[in-house]
N, CA, C and O atoms as a GROMACS GRO file, in nm:
protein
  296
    1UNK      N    1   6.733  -3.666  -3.940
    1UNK     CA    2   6.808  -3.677  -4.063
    1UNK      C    3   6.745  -3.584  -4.167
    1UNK      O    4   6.626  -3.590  -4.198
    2UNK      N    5   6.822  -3.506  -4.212
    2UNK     CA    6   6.797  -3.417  -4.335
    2UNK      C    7   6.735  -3.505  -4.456
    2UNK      O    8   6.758  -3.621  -4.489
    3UNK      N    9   6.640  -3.398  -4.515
    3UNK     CA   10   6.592  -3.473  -4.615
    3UNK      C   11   6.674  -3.480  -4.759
    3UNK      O   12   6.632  -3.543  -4.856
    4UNK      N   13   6.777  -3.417  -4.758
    4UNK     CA   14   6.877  -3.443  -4.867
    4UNK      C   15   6.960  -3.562  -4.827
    4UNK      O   16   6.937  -3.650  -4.911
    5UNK      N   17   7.048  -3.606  -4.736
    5UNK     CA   18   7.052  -3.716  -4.694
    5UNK      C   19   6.989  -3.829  -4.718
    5UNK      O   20   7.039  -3.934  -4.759
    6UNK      N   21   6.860  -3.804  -4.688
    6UNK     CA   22   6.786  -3.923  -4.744
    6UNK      C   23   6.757  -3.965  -4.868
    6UNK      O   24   6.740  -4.085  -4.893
    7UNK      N   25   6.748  -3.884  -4.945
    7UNK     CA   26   6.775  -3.843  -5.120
    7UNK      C   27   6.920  -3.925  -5.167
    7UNK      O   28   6.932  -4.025  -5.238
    8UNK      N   29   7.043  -3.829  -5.088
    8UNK     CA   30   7.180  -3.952  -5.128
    8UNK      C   31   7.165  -4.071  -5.090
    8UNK      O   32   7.232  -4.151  -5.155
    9UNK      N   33   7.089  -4.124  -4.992
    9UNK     CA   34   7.127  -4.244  -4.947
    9UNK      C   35   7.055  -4.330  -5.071
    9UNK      O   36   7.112  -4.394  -5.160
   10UNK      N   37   6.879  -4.306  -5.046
   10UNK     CA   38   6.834  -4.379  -5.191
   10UNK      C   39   6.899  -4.403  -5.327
   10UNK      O   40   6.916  -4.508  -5.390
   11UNK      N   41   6.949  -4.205  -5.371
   11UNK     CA   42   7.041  -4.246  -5.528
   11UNK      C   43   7.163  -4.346  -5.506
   11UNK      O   44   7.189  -4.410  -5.608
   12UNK      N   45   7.255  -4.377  -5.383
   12UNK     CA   46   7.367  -4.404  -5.366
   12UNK      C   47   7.280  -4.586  -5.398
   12UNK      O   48   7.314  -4.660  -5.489
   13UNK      N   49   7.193  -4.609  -5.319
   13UNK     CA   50   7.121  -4.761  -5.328
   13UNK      C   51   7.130  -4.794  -5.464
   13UNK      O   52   7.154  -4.908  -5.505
   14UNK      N   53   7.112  -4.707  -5.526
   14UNK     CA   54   6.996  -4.728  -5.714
   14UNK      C   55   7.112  -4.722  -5.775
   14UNK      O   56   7.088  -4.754  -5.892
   15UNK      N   57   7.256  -4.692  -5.761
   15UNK     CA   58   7.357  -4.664  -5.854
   15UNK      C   59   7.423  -4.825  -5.775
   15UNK      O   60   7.485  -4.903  -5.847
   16UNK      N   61   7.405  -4.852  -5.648
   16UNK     CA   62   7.497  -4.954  -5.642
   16UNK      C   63   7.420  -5.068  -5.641
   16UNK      O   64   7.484  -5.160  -5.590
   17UNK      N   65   7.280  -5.109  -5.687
   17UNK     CA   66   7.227  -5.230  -5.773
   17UNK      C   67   7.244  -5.170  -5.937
   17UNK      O   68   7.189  -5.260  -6.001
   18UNK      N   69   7.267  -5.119  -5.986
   18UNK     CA   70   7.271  -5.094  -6.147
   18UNK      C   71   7.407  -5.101  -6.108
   18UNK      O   72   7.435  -5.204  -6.170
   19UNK      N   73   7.541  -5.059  -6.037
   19UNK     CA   74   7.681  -5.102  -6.062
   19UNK      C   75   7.673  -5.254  -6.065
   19UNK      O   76   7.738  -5.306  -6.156
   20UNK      N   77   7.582  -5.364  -5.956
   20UNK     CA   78   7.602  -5.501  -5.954
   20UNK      C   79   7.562  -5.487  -6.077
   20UNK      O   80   7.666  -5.485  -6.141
   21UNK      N   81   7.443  -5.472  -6.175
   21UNK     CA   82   7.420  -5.502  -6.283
   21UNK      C   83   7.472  -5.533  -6.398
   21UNK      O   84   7.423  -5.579  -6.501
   22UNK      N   85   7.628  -5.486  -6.355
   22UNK     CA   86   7.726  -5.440  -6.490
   22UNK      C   87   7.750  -5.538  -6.546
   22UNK      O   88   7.688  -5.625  -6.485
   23UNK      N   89   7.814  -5.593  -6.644
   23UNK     CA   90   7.852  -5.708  -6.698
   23UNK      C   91   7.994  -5.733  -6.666
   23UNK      O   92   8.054  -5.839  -6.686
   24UNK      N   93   8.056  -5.595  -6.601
   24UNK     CA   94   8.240  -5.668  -6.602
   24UNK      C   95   8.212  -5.560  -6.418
   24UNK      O   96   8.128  -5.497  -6.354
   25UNK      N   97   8.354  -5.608  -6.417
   25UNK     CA   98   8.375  -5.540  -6.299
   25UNK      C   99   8.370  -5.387  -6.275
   25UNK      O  100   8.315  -5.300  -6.208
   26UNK      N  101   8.508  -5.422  -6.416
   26UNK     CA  102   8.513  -5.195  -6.408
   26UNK      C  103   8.417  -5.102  -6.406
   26UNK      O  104   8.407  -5.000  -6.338
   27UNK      N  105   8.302  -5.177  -6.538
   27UNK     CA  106   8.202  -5.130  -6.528
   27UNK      C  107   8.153  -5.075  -6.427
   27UNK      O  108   8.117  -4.958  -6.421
   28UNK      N  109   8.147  -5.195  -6.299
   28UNK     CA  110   8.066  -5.166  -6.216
   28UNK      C  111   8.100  -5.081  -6.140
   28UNK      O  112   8.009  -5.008  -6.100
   29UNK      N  113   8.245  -5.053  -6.087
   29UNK     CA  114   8.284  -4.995  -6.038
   29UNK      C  115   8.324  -4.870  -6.103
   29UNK      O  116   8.398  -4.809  -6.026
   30UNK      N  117   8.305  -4.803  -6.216
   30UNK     CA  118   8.323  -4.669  -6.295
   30UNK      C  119   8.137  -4.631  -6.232
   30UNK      O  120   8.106  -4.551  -6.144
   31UNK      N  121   8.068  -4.699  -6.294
   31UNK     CA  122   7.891  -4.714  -6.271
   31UNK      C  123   7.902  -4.640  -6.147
   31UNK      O  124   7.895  -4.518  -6.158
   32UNK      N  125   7.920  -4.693  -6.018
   32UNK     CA  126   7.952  -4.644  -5.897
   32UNK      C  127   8.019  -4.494  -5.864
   32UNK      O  128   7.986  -4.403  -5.789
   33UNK      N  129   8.121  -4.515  -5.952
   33UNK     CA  130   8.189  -4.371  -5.903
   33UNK      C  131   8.142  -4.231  -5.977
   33UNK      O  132   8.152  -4.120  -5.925
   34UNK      N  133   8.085  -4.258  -6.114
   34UNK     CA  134   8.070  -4.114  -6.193
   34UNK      C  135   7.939  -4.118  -6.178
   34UNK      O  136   7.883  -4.014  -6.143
   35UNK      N  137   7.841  -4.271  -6.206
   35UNK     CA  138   7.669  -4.223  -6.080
   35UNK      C  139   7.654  -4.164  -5.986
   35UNK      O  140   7.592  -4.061  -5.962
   36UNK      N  141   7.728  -4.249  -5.910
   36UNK     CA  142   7.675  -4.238  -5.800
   36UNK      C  143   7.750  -4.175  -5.698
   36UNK      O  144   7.669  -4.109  -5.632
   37UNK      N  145   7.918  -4.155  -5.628
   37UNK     CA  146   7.942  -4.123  -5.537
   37UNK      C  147   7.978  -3.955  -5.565
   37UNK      O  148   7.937  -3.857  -5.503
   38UNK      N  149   8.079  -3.960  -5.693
   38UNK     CA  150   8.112  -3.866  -5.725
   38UNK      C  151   8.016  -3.754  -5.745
   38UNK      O  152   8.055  -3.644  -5.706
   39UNK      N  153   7.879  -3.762  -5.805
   39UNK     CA  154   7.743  -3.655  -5.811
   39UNK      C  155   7.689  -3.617  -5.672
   39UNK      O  156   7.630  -3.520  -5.626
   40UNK      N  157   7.726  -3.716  -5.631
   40UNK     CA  158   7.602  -3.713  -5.472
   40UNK      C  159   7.730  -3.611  -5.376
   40UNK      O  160   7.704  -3.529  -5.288
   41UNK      N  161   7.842  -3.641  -5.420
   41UNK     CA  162   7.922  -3.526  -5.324
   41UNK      C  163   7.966  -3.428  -5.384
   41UNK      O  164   8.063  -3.372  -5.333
   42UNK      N  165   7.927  -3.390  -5.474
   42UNK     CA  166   7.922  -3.286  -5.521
   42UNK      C  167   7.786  -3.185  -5.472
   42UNK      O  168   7.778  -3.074  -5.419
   43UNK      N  169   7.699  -3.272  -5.512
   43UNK     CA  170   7.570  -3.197  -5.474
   43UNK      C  171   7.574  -3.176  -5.336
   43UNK      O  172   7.563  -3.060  -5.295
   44UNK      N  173   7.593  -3.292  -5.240
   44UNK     CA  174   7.615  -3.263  -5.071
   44UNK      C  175   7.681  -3.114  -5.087
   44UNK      O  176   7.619  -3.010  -5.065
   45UNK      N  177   7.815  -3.120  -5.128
   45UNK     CA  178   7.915  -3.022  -5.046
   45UNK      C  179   7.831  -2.878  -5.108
   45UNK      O  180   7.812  -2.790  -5.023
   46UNK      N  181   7.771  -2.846  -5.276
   46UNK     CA  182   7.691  -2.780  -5.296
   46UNK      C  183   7.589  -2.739  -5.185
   46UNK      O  184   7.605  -2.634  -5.123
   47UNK      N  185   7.472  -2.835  -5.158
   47UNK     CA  186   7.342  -2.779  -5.098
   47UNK      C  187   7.415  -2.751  -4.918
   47UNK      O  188   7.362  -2.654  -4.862
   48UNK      N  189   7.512  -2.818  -4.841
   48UNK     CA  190   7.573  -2.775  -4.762
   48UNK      C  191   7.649  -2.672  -4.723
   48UNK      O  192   7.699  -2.658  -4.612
   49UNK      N  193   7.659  -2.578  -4.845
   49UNK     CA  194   7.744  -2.503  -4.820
   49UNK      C  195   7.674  -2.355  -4.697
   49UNK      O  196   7.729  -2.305  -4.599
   50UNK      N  197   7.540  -2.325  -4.757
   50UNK     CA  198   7.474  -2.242  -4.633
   50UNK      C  199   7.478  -2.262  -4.472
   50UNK      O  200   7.458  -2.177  -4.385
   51UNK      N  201   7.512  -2.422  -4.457
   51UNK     CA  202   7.525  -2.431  -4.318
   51UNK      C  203   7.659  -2.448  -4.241
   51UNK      O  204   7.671  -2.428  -4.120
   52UNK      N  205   7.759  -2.487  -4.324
   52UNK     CA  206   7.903  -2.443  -4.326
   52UNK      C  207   7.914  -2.359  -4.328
   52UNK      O  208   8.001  -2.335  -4.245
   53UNK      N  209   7.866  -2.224  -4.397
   53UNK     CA  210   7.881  -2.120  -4.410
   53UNK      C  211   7.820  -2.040  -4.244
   53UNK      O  212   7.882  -1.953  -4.182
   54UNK      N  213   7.719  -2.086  -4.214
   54UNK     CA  214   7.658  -2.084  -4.080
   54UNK      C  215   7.748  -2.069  -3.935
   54UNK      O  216   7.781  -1.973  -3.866
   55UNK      N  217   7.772  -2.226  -3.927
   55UNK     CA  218   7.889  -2.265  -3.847
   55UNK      C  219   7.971  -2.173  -3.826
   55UNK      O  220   7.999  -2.126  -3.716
   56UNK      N  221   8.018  -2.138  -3.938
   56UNK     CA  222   8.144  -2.074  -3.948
   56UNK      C  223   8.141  -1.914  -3.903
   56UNK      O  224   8.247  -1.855  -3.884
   57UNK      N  225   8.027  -1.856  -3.889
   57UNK     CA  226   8.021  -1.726  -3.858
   57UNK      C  227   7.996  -1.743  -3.714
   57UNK      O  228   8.056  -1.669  -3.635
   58UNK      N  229   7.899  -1.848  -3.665
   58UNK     CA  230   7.862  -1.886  -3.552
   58UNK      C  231   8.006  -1.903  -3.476
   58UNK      O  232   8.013  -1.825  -3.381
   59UNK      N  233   8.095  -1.965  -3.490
   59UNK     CA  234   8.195  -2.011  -3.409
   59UNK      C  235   8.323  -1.867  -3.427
   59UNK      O  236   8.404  -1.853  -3.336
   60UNK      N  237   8.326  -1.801  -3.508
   60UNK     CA  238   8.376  -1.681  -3.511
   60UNK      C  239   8.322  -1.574  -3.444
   60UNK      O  240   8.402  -1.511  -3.374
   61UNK      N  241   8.182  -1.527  -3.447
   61UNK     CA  242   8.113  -1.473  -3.308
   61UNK      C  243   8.157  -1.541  -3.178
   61UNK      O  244   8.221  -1.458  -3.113
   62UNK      N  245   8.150  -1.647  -3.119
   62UNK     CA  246   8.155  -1.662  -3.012
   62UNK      C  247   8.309  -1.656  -2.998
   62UNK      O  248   8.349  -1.611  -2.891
   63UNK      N  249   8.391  -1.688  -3.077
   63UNK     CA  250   8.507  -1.658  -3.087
   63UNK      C  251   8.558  -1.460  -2.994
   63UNK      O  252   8.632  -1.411  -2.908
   64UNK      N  253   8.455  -1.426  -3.090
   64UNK     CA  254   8.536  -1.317  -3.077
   64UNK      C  255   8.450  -1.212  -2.900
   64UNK      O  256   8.490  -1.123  -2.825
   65UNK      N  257   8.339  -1.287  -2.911
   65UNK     CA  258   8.282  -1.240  -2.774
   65UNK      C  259   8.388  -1.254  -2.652
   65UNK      O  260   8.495  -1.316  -2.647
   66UNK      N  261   8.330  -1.184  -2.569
   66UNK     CA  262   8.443  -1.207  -2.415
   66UNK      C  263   8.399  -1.313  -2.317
   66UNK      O  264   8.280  -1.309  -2.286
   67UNK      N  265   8.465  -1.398  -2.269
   67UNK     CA  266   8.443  -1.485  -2.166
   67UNK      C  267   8.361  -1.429  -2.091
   67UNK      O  268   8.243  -1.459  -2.110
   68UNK      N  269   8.393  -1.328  -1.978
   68UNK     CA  270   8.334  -1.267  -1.895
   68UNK      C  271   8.315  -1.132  -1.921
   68UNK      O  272   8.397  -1.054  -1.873
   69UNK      N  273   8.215  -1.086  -1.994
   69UNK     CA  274   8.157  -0.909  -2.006
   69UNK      C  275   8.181  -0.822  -1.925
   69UNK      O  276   8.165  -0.705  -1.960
   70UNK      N  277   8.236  -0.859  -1.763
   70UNK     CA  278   8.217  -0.797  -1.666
   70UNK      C  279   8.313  -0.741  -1.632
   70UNK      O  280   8.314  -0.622  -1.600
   71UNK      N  281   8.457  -0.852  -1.630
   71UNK     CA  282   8.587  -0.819  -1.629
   71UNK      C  283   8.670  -0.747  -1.678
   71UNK      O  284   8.716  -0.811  -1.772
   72UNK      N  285   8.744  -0.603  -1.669
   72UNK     CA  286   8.770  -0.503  -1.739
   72UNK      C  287   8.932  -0.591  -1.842
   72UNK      O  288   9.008  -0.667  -1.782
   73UNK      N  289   8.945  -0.564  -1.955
   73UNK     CA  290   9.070  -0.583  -2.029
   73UNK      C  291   9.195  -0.542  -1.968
   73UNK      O  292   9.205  -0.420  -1.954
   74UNK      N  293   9.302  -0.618  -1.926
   74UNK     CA  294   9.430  -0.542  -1.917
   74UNK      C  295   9.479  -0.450  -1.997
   74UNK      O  296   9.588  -0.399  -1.972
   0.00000   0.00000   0.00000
């Protein structure tokens, strides 16, 4: 497990005992969404983007390589 991962999972913990904390519901549940889920996927899809970006060249290379090197093209 990535160590950013482990980072969201803790902040995601700490925003959803301070959402129970709230005094009303909405609270708690606004508490939740602009703390905690909404930042943390932002930042994910942010610090992720180099390895998406990765993937994506990776699977377009092999994409574009030939099955068999050996076999002449029609």
């Amino acid at each position: 497990m990535h160590f950013s991962a482990l980072v969201a999972i803790g902040w995601l913990y700490v925003t959803l005992l301070m959402s129970l904390a709230q005094p009303t519901i909405l609270a708690g549940i606004a508490t939740l969404l602009f703390y905690g889920l909404l930042p943390v996927a932002i930042l994910l899809y942010i610090f992720t983007a180099p390895a998406r970006r990765r993937r994506r060249r990776e699977r377009e290379a092999a994409r574009d390589t030939p099955e068999n090197p050996d076999r002449e093209k029609p």
